[in-house]
C-alpha positions as CSV (number, residue, x, y, z in Angstrom):
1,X,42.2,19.8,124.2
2,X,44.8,19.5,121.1
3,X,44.7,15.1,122.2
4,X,40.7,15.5,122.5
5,X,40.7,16.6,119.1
6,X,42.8,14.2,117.9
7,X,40.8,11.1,118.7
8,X,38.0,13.0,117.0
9,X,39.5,12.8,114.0
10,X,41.2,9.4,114.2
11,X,37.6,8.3,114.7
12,X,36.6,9.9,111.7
13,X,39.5,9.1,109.3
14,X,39.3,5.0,110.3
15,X,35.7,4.4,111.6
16,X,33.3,4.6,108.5
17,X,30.3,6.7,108.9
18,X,26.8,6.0,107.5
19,X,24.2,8.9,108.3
20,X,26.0,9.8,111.2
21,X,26.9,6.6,113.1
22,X,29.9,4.9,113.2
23,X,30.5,1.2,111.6
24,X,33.1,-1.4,112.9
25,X,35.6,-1.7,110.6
26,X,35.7,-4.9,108.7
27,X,31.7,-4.6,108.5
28,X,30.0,-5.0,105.0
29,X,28.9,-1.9,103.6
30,X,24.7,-1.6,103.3
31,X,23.7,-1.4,99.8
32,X,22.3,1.7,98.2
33,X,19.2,2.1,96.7
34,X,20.5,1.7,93.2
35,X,21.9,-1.9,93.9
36,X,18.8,-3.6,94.8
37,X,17.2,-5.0,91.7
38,X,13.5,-3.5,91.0
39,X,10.7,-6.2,91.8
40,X,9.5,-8.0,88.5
41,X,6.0,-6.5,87.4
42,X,2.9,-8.8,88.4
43,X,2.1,-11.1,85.8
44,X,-0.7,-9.4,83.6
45,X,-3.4,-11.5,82.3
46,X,-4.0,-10.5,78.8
47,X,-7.8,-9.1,78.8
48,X,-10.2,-11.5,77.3
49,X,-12.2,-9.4,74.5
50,X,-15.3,-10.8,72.7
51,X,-16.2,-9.5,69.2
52,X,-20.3,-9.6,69.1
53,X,-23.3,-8.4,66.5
54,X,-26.9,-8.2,66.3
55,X,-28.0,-11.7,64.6
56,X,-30.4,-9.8,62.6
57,X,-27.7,-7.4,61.0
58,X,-25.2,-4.8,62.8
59,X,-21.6,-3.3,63.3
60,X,-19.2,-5.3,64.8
61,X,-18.4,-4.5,68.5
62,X,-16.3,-5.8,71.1
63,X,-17.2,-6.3,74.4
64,X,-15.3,-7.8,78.0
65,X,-14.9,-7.4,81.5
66,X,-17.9,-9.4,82.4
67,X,-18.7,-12.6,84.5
68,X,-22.1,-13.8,84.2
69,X,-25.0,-13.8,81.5
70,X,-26.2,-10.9,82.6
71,X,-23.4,-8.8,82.9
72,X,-22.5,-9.9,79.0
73,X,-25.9,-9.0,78.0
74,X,-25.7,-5.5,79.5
75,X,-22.2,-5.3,77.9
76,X,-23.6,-6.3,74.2
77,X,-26.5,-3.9,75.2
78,X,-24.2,-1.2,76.1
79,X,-22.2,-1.9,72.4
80,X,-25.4,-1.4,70.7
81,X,-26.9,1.1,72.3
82,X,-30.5,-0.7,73.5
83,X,-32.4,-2.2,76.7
84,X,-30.2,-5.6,78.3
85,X,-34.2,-6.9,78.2
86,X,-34.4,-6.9,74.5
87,X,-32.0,-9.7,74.2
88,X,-33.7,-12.9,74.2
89,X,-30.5,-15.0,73.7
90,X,-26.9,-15.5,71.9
91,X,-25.9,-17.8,69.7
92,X,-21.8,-18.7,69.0
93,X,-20.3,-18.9,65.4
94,X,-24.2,-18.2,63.7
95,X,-26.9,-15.8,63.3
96,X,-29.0,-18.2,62.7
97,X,-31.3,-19.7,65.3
98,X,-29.8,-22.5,65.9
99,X,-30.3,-24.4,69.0
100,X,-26.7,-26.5,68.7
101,X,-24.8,-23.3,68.5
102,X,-26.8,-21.8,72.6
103,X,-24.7,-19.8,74.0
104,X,-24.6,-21.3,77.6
105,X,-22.0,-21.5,80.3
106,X,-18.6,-21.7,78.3
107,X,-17.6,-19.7,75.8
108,X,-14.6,-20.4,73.5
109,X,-12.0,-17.2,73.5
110,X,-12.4,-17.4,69.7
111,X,-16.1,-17.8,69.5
112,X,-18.4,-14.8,67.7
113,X,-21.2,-13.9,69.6
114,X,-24.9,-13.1,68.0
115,X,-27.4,-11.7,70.4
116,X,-31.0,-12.4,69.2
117,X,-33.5,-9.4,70.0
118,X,-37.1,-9.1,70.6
119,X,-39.1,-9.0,67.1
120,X,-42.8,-9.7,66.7
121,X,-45.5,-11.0,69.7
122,X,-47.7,-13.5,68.6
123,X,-50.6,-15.2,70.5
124,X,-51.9,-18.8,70.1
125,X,-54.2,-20.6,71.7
126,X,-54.0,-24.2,72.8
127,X,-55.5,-27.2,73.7
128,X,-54.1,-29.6,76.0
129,X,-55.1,-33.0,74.2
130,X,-52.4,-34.8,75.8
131,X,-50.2,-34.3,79.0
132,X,-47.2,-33.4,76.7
133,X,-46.9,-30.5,74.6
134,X,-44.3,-31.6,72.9
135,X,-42.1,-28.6,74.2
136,X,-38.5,-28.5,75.5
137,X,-38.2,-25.3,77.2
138,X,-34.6,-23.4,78.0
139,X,-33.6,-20.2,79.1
140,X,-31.4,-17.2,78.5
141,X,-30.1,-17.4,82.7
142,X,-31.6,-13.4,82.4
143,X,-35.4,-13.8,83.1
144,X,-36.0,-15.0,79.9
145,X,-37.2,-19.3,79.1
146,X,-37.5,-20.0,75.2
147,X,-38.5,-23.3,73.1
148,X,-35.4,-25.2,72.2
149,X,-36.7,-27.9,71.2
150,X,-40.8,-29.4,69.6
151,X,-41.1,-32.7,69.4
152,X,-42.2,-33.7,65.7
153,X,-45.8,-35.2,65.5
154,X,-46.4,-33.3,68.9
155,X,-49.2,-31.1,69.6
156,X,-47.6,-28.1,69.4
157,X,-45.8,-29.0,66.5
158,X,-49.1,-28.8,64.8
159,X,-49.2,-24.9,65.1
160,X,-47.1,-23.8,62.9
161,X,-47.0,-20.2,64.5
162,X,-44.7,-21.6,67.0
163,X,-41.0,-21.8,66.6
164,X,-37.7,-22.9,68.0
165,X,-36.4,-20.0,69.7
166,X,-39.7,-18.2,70.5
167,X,-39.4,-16.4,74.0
168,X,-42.2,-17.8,76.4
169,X,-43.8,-14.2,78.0
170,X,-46.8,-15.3,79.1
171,X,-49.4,-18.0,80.3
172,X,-53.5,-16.7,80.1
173,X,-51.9,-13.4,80.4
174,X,-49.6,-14.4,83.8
175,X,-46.3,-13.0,82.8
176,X,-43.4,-15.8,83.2
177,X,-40.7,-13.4,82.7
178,X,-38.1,-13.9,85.7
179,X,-39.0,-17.5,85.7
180,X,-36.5,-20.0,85.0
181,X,-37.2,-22.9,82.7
182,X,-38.0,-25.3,84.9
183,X,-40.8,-23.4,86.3
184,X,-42.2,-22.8,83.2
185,X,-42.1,-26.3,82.1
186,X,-44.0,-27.4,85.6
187,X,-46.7,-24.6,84.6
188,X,-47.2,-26.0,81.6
189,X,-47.1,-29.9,82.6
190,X,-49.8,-28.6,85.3
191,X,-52.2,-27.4,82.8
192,X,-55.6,-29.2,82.6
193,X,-56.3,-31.0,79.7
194,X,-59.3,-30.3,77.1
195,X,-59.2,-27.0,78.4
196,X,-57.9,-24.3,75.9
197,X,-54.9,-21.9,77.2
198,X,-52.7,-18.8,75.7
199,X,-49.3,-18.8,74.9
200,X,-48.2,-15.0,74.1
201,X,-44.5,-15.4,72.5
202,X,-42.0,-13.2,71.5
203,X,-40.1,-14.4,68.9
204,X,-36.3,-13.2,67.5
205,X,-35.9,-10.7,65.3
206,X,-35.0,-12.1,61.7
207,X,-32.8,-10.7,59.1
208,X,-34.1,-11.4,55.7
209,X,-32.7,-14.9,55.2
210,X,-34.2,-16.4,58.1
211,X,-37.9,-15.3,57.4
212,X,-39.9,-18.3,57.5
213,X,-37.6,-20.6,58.9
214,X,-39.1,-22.9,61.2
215,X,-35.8,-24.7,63.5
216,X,-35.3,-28.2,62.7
217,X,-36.0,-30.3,66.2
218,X,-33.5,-33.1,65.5
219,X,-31.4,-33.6,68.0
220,X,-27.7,-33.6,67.3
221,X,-25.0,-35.2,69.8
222,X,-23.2,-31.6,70.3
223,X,-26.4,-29.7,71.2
224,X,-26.0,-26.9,73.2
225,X,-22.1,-26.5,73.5
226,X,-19.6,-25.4,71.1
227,X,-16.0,-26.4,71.8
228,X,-13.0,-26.1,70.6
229,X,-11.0,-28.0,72.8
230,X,-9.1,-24.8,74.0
231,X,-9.5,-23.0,77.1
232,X,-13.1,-21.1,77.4
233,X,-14.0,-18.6,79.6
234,X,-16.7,-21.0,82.3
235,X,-19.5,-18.4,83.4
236,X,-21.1,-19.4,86.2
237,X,-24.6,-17.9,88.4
238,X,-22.6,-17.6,91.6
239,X,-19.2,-16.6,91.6
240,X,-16.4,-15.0,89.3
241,X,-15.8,-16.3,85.6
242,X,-13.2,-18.9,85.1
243,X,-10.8,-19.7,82.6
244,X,-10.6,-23.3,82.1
245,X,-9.5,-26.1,79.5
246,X,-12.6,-27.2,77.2
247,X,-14.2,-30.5,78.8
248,X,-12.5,-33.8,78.0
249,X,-14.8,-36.3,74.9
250,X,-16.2,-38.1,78.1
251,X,-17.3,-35.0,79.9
252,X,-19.0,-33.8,76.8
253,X,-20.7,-37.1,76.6
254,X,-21.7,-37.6,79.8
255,X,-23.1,-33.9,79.6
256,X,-25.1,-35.1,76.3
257,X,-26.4,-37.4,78.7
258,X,-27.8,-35.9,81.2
259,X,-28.9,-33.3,79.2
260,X,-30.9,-35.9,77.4
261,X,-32.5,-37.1,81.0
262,X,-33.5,-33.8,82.3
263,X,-35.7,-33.4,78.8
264,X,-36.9,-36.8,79.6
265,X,-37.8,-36.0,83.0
266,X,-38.4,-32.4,83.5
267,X,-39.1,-31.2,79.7
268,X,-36.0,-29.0,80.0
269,X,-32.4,-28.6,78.2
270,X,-29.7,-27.1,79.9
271,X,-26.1,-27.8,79.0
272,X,-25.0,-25.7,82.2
273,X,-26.8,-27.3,84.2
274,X,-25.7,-30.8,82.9
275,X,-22.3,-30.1,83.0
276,X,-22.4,-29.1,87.0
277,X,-24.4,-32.2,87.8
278,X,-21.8,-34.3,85.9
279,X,-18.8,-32.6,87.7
280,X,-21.2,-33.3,90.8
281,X,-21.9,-37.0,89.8
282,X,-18.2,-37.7,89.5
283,X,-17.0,-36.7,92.9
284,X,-20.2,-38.7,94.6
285,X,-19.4,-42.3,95.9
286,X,-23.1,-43.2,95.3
287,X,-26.4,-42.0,94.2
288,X,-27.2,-41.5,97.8
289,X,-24.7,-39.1,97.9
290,X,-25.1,-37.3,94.2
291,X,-28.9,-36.8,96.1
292,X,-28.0,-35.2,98.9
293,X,-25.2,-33.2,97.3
294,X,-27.7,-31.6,94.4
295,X,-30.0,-31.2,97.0
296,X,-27.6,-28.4,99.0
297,X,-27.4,-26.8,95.8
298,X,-29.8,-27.4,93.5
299,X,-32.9,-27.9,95.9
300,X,-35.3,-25.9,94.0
301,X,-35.3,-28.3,91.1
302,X,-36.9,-30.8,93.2
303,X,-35.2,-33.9,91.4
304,X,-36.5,-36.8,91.2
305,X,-34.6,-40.0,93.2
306,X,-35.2,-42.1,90.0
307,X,-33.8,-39.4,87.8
308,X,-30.7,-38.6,89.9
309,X,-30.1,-42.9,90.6
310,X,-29.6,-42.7,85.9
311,X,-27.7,-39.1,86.3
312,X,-25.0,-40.5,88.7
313,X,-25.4,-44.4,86.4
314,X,-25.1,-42.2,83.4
315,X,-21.9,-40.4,84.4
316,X,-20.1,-43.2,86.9
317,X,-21.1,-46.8,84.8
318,X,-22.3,-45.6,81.6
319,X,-21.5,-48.7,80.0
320,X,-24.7,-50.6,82.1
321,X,-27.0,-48.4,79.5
322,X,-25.2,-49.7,75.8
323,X,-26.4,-52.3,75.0
């Protein structure tokens, strides 16, 4: 018993012990707890916060945390305290109307946001003369199309009611609300002519300086994006947001470009749109392909083969149209 015992404690005295099991000798000790370094913290991405006001006078506020045009409407809403609906578009850097300052799919992390609310509705009435209006319809990507642009000398241009950022509501009293721009611009290019329509508009509410302003309709080489060659925040209609370097000069360029066809072809302006079909244009062997490939996406447009043979010559040989 009294030998027994003493390998007990031989074992004990020479063999460590960890929670009740014996170690080899010569074996490593495990660390403790305390030794292991503590993981590093996940890289935090520092939150993207927008500072925004009423173009026609307000507070500041600051809004974030959203992804799309609507969500930043119902954000700006939220700030202020009224309906995401009454919001007829933004503007970057102005309150003023200004159809080269659009807020559209980018963004700058510096830019100022100006939300334009409802104001007045107006009704005109007009007859079709020619098969152009003279109209360049947009819209806000939230159910909302606008007039960005009236051509000078133009039958509309002739009513002097009608402005440069006037919200499109309805057609002989068929609401277009929920309509994109496109489909507005087809109503309208459909219209008989010699026969007299309605146009009820709603048009942004104006702060005291801008009463009686009627937008010039030049157009200007940066129309419709404001960048300042740092990253912007890229919303898109499907999909998170993105943060992403500003486009390159020749990606702005070839943007101006086919912006410039789509009013040519369609009677629309949509930097947005532009911009995807250029990054769709450059990664297309051909214009064969640049069809089929707007086609899966962008199908309901219904573009023209003519129109997307100068979109992909626009962005892949642009030097075949300087003379």
């Amino acid at each position: 018993m009294r030998r027994a015992g003493r390998r007990g404690r031989q074992v004990q005295e020479g063999s460590p012990m960890e929670n009740g099991v014996g170690q080899e000798p010569g074996t490593p000790e495990l660390p403790s707890a305390k030794d292991i370094p503590a993981p590093r913290p996940p890289r935090v991405r520092p939150r993207l916060v927008f500072h925004t006001q009423l173009a026609h006078g307000s507070p500041t506020g600051r809004i974030e945390g959203f992804t799309n045009v609507k969500e930043l409407y119902a954000k700006i809403a939220e700030v202020f305290g009224i309906s995401p609906t009454e919001i007829l578009f933004c503007t970057l850097n102005t309150h003023k109307v200004d159809m080269q300052k659009l807020l559209g799919g980018q963004i700058g992390l510096e830019d100022f946001i100006f939300a334009h609310v409802r104001g007045e509705t107006k009704e005109v009435e007009v007859t079709k003369t020619e098969d152009a209006l003279g109209l360049t319809i947009t819209d806000n990507g939230a159910g909302y199309a606008f007039i960005k642009r009236i051509k000078e000398g133009s039958i509309i241009n002739r009513i002097r009611t009608v402005c440069v950022g006037d919200s499109i509501e309805a057609i002989n009293d068929h609401t277009i609300v929920g309509c994109r721009h496109y489909e507005v611009a087809r109503m309208l290019r459909e219209l008989p002519r010699a026969q007299p329509f309605t146009l009820r508009l709603v048009q942004p509410k104006k702060a005291f300086d801008m009463i009686g302003q009627r937008t010039r309709s030049s157009k200007s080489p940066g129309e419709g994006r404001v960048t300042s060659g740092k990253e912007t925040l890229r919303l898109r209609a499907q999909g998170p947001a993105t943060l992403e370097e500003g486009p390159s000069p020749f990606e702005e360029e070839a943007a101006r470009r086919v912006d410039d066809l789509l009013e040519s072809y369609m009677g629309i302006r949509d930097s947005e749109l532009a911009s995807t079909m250029v990054e769709a244009a450059k990664e297309s062997p051909g214009a064969a392909q640049l069809a089929r490939g707007l086609d899966s996406v962008l199908g309901e447009f219904a573009f023209p083969q003519e129109f997307v043979a100068e979109v992909w010559a626009a962005v892949c040989h642009p030097e075949a149209g300087q003379e």
